[in-house]
C-alpha positions as CSV (number, residue, x, y, z in Angstrom):
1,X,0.0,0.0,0.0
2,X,1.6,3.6,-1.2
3,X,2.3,6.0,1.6
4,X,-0.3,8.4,2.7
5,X,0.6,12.1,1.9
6,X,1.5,13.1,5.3
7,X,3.7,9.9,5.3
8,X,5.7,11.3,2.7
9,X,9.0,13.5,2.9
10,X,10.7,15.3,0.1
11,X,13.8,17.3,0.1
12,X,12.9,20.7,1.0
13,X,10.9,19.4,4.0
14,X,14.0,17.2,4.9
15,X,16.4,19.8,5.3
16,X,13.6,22.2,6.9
17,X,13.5,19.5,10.0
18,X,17.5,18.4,9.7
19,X,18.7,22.1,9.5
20,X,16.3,24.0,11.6
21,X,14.6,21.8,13.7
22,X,15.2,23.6,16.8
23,X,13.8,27.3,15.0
24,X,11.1,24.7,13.9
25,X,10.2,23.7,17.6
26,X,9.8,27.4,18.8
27,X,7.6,28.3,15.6
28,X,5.3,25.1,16.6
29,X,5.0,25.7,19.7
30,X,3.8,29.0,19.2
31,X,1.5,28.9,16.0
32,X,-0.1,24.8,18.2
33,X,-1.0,27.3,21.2
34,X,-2.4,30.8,19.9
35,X,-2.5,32.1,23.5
36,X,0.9,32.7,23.3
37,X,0.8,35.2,21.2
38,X,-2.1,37.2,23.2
39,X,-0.3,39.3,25.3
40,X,-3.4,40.6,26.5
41,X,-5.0,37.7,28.2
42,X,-7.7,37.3,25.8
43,X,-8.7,33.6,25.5
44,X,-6.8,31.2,23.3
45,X,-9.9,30.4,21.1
46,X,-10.4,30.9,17.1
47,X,-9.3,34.5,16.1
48,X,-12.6,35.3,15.2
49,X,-14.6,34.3,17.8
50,X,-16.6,36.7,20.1
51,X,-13.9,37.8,23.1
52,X,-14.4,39.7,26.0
53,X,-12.6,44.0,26.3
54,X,-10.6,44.6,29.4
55,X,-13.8,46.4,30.6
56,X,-17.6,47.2,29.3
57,X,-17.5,49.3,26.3
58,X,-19.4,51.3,24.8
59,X,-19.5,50.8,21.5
60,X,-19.6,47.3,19.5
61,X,-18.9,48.1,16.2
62,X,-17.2,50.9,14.2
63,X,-17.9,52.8,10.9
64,X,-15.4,54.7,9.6
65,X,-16.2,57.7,6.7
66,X,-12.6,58.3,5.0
67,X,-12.7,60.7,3.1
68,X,-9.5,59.9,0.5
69,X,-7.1,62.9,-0.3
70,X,-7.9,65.5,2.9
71,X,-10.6,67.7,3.6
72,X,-9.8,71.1,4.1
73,X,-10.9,71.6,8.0
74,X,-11.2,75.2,7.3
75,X,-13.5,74.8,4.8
76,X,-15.5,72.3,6.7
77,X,-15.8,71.9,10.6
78,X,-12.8,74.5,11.7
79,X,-14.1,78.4,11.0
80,X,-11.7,80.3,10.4
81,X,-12.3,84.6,10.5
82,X,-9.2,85.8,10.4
83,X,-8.8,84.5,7.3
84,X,-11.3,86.8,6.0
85,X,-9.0,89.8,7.4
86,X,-6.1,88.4,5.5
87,X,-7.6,87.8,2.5
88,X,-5.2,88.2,-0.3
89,X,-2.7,89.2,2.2
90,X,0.1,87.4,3.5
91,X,-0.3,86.0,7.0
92,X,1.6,87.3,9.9
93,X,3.6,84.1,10.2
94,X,5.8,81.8,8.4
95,X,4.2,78.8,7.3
96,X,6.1,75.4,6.8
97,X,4.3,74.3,3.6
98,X,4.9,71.4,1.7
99,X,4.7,73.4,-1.9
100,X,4.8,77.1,-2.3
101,X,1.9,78.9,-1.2
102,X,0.5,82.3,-1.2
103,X,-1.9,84.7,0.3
104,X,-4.7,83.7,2.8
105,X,-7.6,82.0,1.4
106,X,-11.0,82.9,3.4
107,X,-13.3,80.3,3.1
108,X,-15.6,80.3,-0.1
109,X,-18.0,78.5,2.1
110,X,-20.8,80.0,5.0
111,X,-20.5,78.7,8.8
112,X,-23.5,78.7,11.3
113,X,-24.3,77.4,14.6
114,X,-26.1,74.0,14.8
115,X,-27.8,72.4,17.8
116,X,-28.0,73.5,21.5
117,X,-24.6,73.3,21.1
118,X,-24.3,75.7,18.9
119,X,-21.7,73.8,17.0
120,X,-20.1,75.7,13.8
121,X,-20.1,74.0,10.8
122,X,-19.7,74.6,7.1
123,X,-22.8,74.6,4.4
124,X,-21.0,72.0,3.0
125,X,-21.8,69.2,5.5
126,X,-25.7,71.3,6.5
127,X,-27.1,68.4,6.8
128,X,-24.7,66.4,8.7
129,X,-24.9,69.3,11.1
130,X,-28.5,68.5,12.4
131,X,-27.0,65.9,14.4
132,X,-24.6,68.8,16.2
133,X,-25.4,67.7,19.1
134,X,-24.2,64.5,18.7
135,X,-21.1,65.2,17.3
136,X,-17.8,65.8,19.2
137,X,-15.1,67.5,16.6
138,X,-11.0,67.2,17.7
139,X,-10.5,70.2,15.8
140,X,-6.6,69.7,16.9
141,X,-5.4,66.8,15.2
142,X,-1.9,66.5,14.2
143,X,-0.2,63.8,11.7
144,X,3.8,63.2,11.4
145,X,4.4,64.1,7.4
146,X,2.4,66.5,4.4
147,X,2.0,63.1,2.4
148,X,-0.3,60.4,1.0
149,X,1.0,57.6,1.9
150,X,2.4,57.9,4.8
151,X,-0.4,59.1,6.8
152,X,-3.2,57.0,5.2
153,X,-1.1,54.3,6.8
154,X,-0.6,56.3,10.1
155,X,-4.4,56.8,10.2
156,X,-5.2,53.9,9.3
157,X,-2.6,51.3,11.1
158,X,-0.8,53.6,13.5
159,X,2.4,53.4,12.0
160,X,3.8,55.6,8.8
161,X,6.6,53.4,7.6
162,X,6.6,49.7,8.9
163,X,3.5,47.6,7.6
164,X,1.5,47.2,11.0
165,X,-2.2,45.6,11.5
166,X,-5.0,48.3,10.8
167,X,-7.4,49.3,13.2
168,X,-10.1,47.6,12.0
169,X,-7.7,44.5,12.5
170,X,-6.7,45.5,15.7
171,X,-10.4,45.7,16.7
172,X,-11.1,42.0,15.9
173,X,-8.4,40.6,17.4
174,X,-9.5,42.6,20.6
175,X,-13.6,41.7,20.3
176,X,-13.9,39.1,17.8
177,X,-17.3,39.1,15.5
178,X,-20.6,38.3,15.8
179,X,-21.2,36.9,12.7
180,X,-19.5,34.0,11.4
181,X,-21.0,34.4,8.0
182,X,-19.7,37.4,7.5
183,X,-16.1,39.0,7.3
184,X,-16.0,41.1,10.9
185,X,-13.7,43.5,8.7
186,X,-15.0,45.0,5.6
187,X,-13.3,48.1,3.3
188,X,-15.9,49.5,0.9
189,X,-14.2,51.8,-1.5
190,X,-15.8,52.3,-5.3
191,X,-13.6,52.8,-8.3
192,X,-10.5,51.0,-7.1
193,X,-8.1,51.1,-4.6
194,X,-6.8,54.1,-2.4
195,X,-3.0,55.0,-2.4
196,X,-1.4,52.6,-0.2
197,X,-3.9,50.0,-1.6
198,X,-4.9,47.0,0.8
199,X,-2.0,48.1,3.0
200,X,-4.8,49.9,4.8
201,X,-6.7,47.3,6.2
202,X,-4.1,45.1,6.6
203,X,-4.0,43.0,9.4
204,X,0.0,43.1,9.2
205,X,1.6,39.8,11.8
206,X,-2.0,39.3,13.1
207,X,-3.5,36.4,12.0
208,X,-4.5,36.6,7.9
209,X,-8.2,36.0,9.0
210,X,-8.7,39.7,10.5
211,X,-7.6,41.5,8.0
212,X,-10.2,43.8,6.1
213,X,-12.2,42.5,2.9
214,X,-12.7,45.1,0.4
215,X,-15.7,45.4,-2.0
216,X,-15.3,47.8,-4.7
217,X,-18.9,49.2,-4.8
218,X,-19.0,50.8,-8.4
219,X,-21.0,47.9,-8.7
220,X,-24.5,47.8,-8.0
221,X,-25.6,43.6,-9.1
222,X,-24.5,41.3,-6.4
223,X,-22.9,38.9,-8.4
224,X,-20.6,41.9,-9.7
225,X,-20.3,43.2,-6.0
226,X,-19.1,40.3,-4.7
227,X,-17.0,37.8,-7.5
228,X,-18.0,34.5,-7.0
229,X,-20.7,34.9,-4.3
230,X,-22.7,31.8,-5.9
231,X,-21.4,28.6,-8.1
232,X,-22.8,28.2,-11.1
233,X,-21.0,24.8,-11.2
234,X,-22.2,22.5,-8.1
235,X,-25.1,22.5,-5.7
236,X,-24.6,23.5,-2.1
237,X,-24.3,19.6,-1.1
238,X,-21.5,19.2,-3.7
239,X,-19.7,22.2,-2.4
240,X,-19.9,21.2,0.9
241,X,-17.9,17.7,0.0
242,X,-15.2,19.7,-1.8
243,X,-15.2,21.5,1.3
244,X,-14.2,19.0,2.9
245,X,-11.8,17.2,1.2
246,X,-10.4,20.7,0.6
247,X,-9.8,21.0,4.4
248,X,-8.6,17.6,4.5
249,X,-5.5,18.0,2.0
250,X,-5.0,21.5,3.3
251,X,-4.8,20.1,7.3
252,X,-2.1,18.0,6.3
253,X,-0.5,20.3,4.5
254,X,-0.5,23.3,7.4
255,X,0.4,20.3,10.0
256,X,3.7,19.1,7.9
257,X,4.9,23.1,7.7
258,X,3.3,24.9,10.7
259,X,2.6,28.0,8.9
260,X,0.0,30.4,10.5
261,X,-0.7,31.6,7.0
262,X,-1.9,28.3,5.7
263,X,-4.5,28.6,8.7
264,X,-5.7,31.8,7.9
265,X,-6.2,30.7,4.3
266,X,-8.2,27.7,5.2
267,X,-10.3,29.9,7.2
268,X,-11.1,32.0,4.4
269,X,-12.2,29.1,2.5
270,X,-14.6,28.2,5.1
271,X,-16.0,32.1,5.5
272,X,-16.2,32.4,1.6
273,X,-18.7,29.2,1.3
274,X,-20.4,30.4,4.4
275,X,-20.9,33.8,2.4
276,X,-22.9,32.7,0.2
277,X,-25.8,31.7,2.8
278,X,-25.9,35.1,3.6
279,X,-23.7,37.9,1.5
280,X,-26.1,38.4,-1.1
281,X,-28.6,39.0,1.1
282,X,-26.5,41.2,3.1
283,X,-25.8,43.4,0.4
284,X,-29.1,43.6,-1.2
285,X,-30.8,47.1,-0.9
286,X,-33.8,46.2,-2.4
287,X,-34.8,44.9,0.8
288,X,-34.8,47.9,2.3
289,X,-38.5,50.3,2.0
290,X,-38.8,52.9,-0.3
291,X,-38.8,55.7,2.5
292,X,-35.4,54.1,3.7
293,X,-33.4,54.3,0.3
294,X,-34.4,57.5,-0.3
295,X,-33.3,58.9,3.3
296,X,-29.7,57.7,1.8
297,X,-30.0,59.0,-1.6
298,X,-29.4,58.2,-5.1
299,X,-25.6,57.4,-5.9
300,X,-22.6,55.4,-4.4
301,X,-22.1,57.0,-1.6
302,X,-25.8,56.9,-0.3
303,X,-26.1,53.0,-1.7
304,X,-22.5,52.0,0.2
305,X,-23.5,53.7,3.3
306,X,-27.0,51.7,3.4
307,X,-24.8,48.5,2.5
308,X,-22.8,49.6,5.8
309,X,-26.3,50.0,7.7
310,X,-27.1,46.3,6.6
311,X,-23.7,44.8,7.9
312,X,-23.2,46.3,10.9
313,X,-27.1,45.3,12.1
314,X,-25.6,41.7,11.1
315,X,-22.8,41.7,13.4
316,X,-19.7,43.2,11.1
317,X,-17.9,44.6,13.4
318,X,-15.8,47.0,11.1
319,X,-17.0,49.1,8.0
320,X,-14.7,51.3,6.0
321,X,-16.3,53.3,4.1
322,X,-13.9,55.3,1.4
323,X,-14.4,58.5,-0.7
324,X,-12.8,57.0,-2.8
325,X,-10.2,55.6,-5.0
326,X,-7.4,58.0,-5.6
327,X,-6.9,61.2,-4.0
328,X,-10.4,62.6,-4.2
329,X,-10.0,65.4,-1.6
330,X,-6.9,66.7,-2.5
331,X,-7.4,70.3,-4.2
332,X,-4.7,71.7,-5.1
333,X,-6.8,73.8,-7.2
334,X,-11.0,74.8,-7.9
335,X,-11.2,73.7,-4.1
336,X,-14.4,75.3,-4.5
337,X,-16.5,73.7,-6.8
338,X,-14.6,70.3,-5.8
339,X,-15.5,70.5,-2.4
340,X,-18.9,71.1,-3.0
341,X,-19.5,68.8,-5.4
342,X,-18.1,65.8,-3.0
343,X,-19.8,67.1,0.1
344,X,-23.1,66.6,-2.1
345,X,-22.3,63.2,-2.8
346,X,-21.5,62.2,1.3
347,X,-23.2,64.4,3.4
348,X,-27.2,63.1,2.8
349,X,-25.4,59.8,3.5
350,X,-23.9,60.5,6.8
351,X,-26.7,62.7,8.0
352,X,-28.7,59.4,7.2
353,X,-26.6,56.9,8.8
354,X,-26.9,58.8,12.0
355,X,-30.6,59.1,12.0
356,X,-31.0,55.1,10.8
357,X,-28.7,54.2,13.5
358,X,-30.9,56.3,16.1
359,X,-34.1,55.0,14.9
360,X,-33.0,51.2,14.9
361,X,-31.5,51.5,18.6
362,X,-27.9,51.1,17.3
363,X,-27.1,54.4,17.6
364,X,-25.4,54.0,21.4
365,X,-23.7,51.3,20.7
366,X,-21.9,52.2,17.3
367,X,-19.4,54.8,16.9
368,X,-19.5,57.0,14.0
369,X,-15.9,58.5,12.6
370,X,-15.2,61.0,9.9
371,X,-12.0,62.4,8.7
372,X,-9.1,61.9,6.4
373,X,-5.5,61.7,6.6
374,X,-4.6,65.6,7.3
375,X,-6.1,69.1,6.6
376,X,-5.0,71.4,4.1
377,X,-3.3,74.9,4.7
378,X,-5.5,78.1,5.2
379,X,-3.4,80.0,2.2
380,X,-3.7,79.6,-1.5
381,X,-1.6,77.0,-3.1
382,X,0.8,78.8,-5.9
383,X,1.5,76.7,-9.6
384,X,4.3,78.1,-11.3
385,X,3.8,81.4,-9.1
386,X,-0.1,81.6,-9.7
387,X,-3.3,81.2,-7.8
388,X,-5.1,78.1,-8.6
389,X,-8.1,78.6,-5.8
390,X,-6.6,75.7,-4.0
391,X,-4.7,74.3,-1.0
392,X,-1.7,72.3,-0.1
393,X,-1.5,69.4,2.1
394,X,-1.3,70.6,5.7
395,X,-0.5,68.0,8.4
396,X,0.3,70.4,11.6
397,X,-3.6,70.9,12.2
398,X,-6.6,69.6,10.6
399,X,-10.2,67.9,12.4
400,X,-11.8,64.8,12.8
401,X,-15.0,64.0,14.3
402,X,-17.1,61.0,16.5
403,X,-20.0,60.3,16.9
404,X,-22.2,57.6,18.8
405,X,-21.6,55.3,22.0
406,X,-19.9,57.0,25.0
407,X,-19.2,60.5,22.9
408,X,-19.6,63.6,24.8
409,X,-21.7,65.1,21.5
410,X,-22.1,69.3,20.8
411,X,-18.2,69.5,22.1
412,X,-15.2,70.8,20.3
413,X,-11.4,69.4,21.2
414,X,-8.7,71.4,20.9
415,X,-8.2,74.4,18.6
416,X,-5.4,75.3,15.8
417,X,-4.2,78.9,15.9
418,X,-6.6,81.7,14.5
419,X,-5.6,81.0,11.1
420,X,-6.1,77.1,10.8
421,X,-2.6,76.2,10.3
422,X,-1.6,74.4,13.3
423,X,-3.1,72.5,16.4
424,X,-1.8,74.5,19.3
425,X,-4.8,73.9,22.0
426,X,-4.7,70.5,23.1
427,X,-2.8,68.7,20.2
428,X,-4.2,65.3,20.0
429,X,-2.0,62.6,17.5
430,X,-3.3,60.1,15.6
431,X,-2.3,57.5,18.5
432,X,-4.5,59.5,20.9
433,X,-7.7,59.0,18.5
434,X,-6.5,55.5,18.0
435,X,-6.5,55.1,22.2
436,X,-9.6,57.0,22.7
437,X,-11.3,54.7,20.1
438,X,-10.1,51.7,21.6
439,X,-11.3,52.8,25.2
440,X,-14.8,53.0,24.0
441,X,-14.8,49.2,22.5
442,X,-13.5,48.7,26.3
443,X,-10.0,48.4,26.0
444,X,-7.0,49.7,27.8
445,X,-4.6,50.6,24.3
446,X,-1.4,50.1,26.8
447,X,-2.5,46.5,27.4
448,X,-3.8,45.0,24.1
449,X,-0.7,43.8,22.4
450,X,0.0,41.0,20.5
451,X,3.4,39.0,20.6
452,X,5.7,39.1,17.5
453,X,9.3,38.9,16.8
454,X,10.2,39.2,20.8
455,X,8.3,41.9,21.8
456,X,4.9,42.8,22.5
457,X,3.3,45.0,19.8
458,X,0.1,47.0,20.0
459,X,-1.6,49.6,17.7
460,X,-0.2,53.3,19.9
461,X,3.0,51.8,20.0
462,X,4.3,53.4,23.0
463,X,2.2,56.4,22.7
464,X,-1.2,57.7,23.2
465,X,-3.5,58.9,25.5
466,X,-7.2,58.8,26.2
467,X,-9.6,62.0,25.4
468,X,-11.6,61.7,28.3
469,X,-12.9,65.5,27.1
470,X,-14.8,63.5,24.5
471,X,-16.2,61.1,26.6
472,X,-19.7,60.9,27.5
């Protein structure tokens, strides 16, 4: 009788055991017991499944509105006057810029008051604003460089140079997800990738299986939506025997080379036949009344942020959604009409979100964010020494804002100087959002690490602090 696969041995696997056997041991040892690798004292159980925070949270799930390229805070939740005395003028200060800029730039846009609060916020986002009072904006946010990539991936994973787990990753290792059915990660972004592509919802040297799955939602059919959502080839009862032997071949192949990648592929074998059961429906709209889809509005935006509605109802316990592919907000120039003409596409959404999520009772225990990766500067941005009516990338100030479980709403963090340049009340850095958001799932950010390479990693690295001035 012939040798069973896992019987046999060929070269590469010989010299694997011969010349690193003890390397081997350590690696088995660790990858045979996940627990190891939790730092944090979470349970040694399947990375996915529903784990207890450090403490009762607030929030259970997370949506993040990322708007690609970054919105000009002046022009948008950060009110600027002096900029209006200025105008055409030269500030009274030296700017760092990235490019060569000009003369102030007052803001083509009106401010008012919103809410009790009395929250200031730009006609662009007027309907977002009738949830002021729910809103806390950290109009002092600060990021390390004036550039793309660099500070999607600080925003995003907490780290501007070395490829670290995103947040969204971070937050499944930490709570797991409710739904088996479902990836607990998902990235919506129409049109393509982002810079950085997939980098940003990464989930780095966590396991493969919390990284983000990303749905390009320029398409509207299901079957376009999602590739291969249904076979067109076998029966479910069929598919479920290759499962199987599927998972048989691949279990002896991940127990002869005790790779934690192999696991996390077979797992994503398993979740993508699971999918079907439930993706299409998921992701299906048309479900929803007539009165609901039109609260959302027409377009990508409005159908993505519905989509995002659906799946975090359903236990997803991270939603991405992008605006969008490319550098969308970055006006350099016509920051006018380009502003305007995105904010129309995103604001009905948001506003929407917010009054679904109220409505359906999910509204306490979800939290809302919005922002990009930096601001832009409050002067003109110069091209070949003229005015192009836009602004350069600004990274010493710009705003974010939360909303939902355990936010203090109708407040305002922080404050950049009078002309919008830089944060100099308060100055809260990306690791400080990225603690304070972690402290509303129930975490403490200092002690939700994960073990790799000999030392104990964790999304603030070794910096961050809380904004309890936020906090509800």
């Amino acid at each position: 009788m012939p040798p069973k696969y896992s019987e046999m041995i060929d070269r590469r696997t010989m010299l694997q055991r011969s010349g690193i056997g003890l390397g081997m041991l350590g690696l088995s040892s660790l990858v045979s017991n996940p627990g190891n690798a939790l730092a944090s004292g979470l349970e040694a159980e399947s990375p996915l499944a529903v784990k207890k925070p450090h403490f009762p949270g607030k929030i259970k799930r997370v949506v993040h509105f990322f708007l690609n390229g970054g919105p000009s805070h002046v022009d948008t939740f950060d009110p600027k006057p002096m900029l209006q005395k200025y105008a055409g003028e030269a500030p009274p200060m030296s700017l760092a810029t990235e490019r060569k800029t000009g003369a102030c730039m007052p803001s083509p846009f009106k401010f008012q008051k919103y809410g009790e609060s009395g929250l200031e916020v730009s006609e662009l986002f007027a309907q977002t604003a009738q949830h002021a009072d729910d809103i806390a904006v950290i109009r002092s946010m600060y990021a390390q460089v004036p550039n793309h990539e660099p500070s999607l991936l600080l925003m995003n994973c907490g780290d501007s140079v070395q490829p670290r787990p995103s947040v969204g990753s971070w937050t499944l290792y930490g709570l797991g997800t409710e739904n088996q059915n479902l990836p607990g990660f998902i990235a919506m972004c129409p049109n393509g990738l982002p810079v950085s592509g997939t980098a940003n919802w990464q989930s780095g040297f966590l396991p493969g299986s919390l990284q983000g799955t990303y749905i390009n939602t320029k398409h509207e059919q299901i079957d376009k939506l999602i590739e291969n959502i249904r076979s067109h080839h076998a029966t479910t009862e069929i598919q479920q025997r290759q499962l199987a032997l599927l998972n048989e071949l691949n279990d002896e192949h991940r127990d002869l080379r005790r790779d934690p990648r192999l696991e996390s592929r077979i797992q994503s074998f398993e979740l993508a036949f699971r999918m079907q059961m439930e993706a299409a429906d998921a992701f299906d709209i048309n479900q929803e009344t007539h009165e609901t889809r039109a609260l959302y509005g027409e377009g990508v935006h409005g159908r993505q942020t519905l989509i995002a509605r659906r799946l975090l109802e359903r236990g997803v316990r991270y939603v991405q959604l992008w605006h969008d592919a490319g550098n969308s907000w970055d006006h350099h120039s016509d920051l006018e009409p380009s502003h305007r003409k995105l904010a129309q596409q995103i604001d009905q959404p948001i506003a929407a979100l917010l009054t679904d999520l109220k409505r359906r009772g999910m509204f306490e225990d979800t939290l809302v964010l919005w922002g990009g990766e930096f601001g832009r500067t409050p002067t003109v941005e110069l091209s070949g020494g003229t005015s192009t009516l836009g602004r350069d990338h600004n990274h010493y100030g710009f705003s974010v804002w939360m909303a939902g479980g355990g936010v203090r709403g109708g407040t305002v963090y922080g404050a950049t100087d009078e002309f919008g340049f830089k944060a100099i009340e308060r100055p809260a850095s990306v690791h400080d959002l990225h603690a304070t958001m972690l402290h509303l799932m129930g975490f403490d950010h200092t002690r939700l690490t994960y073990r790799y390479a000999g030392r104990d990693f964790r999304l603030t690295d070794v910096h961050g602090h809380v904004l309890t001035d936020i906090l509800a």
